[in-house]
SEBASE-188607 format. One record per residue (C-alpha): residue number from 1; x, y, z. Coordinates in steps of 0.02 Angstrom, whole numbers, plus 50000, padded with zeros to 5 digits. Example, Ala and Ser with C-alpha at 12.3 -4.5 7.8 and 13.67 -1.06 7.14 Angstrom:
k,X,Y,Z
1,50615,49775,50390
2,50684,49947,50357
//
This chain:
k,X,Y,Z
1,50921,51162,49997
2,50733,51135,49975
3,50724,51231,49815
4,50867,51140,49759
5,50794,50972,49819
6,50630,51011,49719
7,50697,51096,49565
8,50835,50946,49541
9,50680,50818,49547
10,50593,50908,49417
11,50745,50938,49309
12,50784,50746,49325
13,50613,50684,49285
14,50594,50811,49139
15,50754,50745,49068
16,50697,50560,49074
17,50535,50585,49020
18,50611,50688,48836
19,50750,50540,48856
20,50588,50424,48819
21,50517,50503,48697
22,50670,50513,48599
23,50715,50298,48608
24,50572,50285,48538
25,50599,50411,48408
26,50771,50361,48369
27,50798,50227,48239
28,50991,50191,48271
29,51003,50039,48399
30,51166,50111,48478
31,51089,50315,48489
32,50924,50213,48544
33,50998,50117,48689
34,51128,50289,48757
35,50939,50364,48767
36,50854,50223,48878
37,51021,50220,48997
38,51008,50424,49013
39,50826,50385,49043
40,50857,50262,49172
41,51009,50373,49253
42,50881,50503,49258
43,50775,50421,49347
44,50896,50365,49496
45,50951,50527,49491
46,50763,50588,49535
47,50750,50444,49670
48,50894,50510,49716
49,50830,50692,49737
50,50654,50626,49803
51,50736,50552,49945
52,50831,50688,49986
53,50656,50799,49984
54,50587,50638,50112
55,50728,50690,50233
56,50668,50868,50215
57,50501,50821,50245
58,50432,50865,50092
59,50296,50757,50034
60,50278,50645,49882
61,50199,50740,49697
62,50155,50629,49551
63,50279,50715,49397
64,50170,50798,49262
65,50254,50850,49101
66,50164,51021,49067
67,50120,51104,48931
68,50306,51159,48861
69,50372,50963,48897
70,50232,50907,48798
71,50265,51024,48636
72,50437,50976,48637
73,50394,50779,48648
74,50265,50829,48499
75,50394,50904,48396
76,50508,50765,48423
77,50380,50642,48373
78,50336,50743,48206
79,50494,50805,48156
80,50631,50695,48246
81,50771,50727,48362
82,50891,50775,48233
83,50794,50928,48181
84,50732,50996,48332
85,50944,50967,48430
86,50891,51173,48476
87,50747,51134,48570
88,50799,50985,48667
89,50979,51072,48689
90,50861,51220,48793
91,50792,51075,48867
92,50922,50998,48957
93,50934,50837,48847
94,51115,50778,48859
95,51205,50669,48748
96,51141,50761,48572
97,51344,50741,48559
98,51304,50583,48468
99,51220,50684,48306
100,51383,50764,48264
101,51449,50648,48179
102,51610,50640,48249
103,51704,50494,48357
104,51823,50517,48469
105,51913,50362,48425
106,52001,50286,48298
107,52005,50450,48213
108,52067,50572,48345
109,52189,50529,48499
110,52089,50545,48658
111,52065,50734,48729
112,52143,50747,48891
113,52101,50949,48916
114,51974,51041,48915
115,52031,51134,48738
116,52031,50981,48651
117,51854,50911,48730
118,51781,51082,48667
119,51864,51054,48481
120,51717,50995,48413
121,51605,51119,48466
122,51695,51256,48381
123,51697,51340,48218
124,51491,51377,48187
125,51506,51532,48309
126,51606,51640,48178
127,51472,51587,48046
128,51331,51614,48138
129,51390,51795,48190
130,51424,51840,48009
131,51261,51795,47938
132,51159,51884,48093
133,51253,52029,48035
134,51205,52014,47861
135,51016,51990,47924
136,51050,52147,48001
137,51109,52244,47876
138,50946,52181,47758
139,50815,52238,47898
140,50930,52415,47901
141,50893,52438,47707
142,50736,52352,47669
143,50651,52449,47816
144,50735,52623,47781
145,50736,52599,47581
146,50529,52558,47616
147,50520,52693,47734
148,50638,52834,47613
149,50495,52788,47465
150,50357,52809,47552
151,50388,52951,47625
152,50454,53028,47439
153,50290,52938,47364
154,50186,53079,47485
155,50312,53217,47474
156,50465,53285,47399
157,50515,53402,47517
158,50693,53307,47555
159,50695,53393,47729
160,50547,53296,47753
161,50614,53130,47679
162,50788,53155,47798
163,50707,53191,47939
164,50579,53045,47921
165,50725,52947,47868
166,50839,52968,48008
167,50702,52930,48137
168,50665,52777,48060
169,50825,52733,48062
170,50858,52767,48266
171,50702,52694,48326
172,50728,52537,48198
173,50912,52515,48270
174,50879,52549,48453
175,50739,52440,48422
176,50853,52287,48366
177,50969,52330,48509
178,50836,52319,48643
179,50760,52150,48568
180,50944,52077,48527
181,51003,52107,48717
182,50830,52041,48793
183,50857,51888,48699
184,51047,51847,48721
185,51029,51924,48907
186,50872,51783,48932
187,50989,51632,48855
188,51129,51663,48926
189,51031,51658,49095
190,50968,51525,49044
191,51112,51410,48999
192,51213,51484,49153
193,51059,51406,49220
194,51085,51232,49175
195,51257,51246,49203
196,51243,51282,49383
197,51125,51124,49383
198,51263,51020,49313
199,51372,51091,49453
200,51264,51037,49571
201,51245,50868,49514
202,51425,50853,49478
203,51454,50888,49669
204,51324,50765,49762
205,51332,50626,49628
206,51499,50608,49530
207,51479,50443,49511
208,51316,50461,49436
209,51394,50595,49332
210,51530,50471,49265
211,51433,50339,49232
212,51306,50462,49102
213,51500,50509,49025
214,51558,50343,48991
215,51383,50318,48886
216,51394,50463,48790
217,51572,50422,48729
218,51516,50233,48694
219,51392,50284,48589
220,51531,50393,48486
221,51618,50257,48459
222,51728,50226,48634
223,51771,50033,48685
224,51686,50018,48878
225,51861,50012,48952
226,51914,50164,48854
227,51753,50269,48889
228,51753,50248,49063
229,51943,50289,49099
230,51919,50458,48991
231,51768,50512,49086
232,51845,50452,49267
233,51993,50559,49209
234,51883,50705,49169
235,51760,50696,49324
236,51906,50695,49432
237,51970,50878,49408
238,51781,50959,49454
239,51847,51104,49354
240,51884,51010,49192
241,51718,50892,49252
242,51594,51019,49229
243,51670,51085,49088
244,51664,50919,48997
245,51489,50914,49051
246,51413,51055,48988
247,51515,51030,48805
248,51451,50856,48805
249,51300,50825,48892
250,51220,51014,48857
251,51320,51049,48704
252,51367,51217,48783
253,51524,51294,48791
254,51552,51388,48949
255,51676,51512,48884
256,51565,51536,48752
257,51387,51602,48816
258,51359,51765,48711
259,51372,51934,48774
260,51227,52030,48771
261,51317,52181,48750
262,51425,52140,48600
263,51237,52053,48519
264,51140,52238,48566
265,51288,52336,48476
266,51315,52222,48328
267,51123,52227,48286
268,51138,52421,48301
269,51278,52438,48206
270,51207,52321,48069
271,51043,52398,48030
272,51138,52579,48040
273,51233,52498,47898
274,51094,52431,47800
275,50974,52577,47827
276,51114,52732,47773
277,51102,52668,47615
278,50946,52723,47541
279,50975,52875,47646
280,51136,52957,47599
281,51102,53011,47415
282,50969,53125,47521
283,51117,53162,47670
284,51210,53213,47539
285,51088,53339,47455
286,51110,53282,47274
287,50914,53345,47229
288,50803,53263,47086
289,50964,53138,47087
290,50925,53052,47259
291,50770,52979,47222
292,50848,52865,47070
293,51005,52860,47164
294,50905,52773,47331
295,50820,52654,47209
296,50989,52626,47117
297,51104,52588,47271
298,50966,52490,47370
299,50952,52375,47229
300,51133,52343,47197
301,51153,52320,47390
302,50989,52193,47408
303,51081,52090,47244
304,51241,52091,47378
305,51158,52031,47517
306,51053,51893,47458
307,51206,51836,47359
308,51307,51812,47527
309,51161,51754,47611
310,51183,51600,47490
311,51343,51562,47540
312,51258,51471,47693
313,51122,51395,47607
314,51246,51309,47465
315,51122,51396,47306
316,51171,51507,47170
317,51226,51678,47217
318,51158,51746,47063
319,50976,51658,47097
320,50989,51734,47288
321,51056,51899,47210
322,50903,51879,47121
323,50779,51864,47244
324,50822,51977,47377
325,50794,52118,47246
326,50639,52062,47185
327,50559,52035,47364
328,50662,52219,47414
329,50588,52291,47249
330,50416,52216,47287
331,50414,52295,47468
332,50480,52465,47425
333,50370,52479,47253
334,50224,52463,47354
335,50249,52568,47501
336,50317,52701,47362
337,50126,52681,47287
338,50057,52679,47454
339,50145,52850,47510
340,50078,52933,47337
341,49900,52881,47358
342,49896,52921,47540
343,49988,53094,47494
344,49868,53128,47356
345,49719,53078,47482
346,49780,53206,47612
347,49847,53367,47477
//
């Protein structure tokens, strides 16, 4: 309980410090004022914690920020809440609800489950997977196709080329793996993290936990009476509580972490994709035909991607098209010159 005692202190006083920083930040009276009540809630919540620490005999510390509180403030001061939701979201900050532009009256009957609190949170995760897979298929070819003229730029055995090839292509795809896994397996720790904070809190101070409810739903639009009945109703099932919570306050969905498994596979299965292309002309043993074939199919497949990669950005999918093969074309034209003059160095 000491650990706890000391780690809920910090978390608290973290969160009102960032809770600060952003009133002061925030231009919207209503978004300004659900900041300065988290900040003050905060706070009691930290007295709260300190004087459970007295009890434990722990003595008093003075709160200092660090280094990492201290960037975020910065990038909230240069660049705004809005933009930097992903950083304070890491950090704990609840109620970023209120920038997603949604109200839960008027509009939409009041959610009484925990499907319908979670509504608004969905639909980005299907999105977000595609175009990660699309990134992944672009390293797969772009490395390879680089890798494939290079090597034919020093030599034109196409045992050679294959073999090189088909290296590349195992270490580059275990390589994503590894780094995809390390990285979902460290935020998903991460958020399971905060959620077993929430939990905590949820447990020794519902009330507390209510109250910081009913202000998030004012500020998206709730009457007082209407925002405090719907988070009394959700606080009381601790289940559908913490739930609400962590949708709400963390803008997590608990059901929705990531698997680290499914993130390591996907990447490896993506830049396998990608990277087979400039290689199987060469697989297939067509000869003096694979080099022009490579070059062929890498191009039409770089014009693919960037075109789909436009279809999150909102531009032209012949101008993306466009410049995915130039940049691919720029990359593998000069590792193809690279590979001749280091072949011609070393003949």
């Amino acid at each position: 309980m000491t650990a706890a005692a000391i780690s809920g202190w910090q978390e608290e006083k973290r969160s009102a410090y960032l809770y600060c920083v952003i009133a002061a930040e925030e231009r919207d009276p209503d978004k300004r004022q659900l900041f300065r009540q988290l900040a003050e809630e905060a706070e009691k919540q930290a007295a709260l914690w300190a004087a459970e620490m007295q009890k434990q005999g722990l003595p008093a510390r003075p709160f200092d920020p660090g280094l990492r509180l201290r960037l975020v403030a910065a990038l909230v001061r240069t660049f705004g809440p809005v933009r930097v939701r992903g950083v304070l979201a890491a950090s704990k900050v609840r109620g970023l609800s209120v920038y997603s532009g949604r109200r839960l009256a008027g509009t939409h009957p009041l959610p009484a489950t925990v499907d319908e609190v979670g509504a608004s949170h969905r639909g980005t995760s299907s999105s977000g997977g595609l175009r990660a897979a699309v990134f992944g298929v672009n390293d797969g070819l772009v490395s390879i196709a680089c890798l494939v003229l290079g090597v034919a730029g020093a030599a034109s055995e196409q045992q050679t080329i294959v073999l090189t090839g088909m290296a590349g292509l195992m270490a580059g795809a275990f390589s994503m793996a590894a780094g995809e896994y390390i990285s979902m397996r460290s935020q998903r720790e991460m958020f399971e993290h905060q959620i077993d904070l929430e939990r905590e809190e949820l447990a020794h101070y519902p009330q507390e936990e209510t109250h910081e409810l009913t202000l998030i739903y004012m500020a998206r639009g709730m009457q007082p009476e209407q925002a405090r009945a719907l988070a009394q109703h959700m606080i009381a099932d601790p289940k559908l509580g913490l739930d609400t919570l962590a949708r709400e306050e963390l803008r997590l969905n608990p059901d929705e972490l990531g698997s680290p498994w499914i993130a390591a596979v996907s990447s490896f299965l993506a830049f396998v994709a990608g990277g087979l292309v400039p290689l199987m002309p060469y697989l297939l043993g067509l000869g003096r035909l694979a080099l022009p074939l490579t070059m062929g199919l890498s191009a039409l497949t770089l014009f693919a991607v960037g075109a789909t990669l436009s279809l999150f950005s909102g531009k032209s999918a012949w101008m993306g098209g466009v410049r995915m093969l130039l940049i691919g074309a720029a990359a593998g034209g000069m590792t193809y010159l690279i590979g001749g003059l280091v072949g011609a160095s070393i003949a």
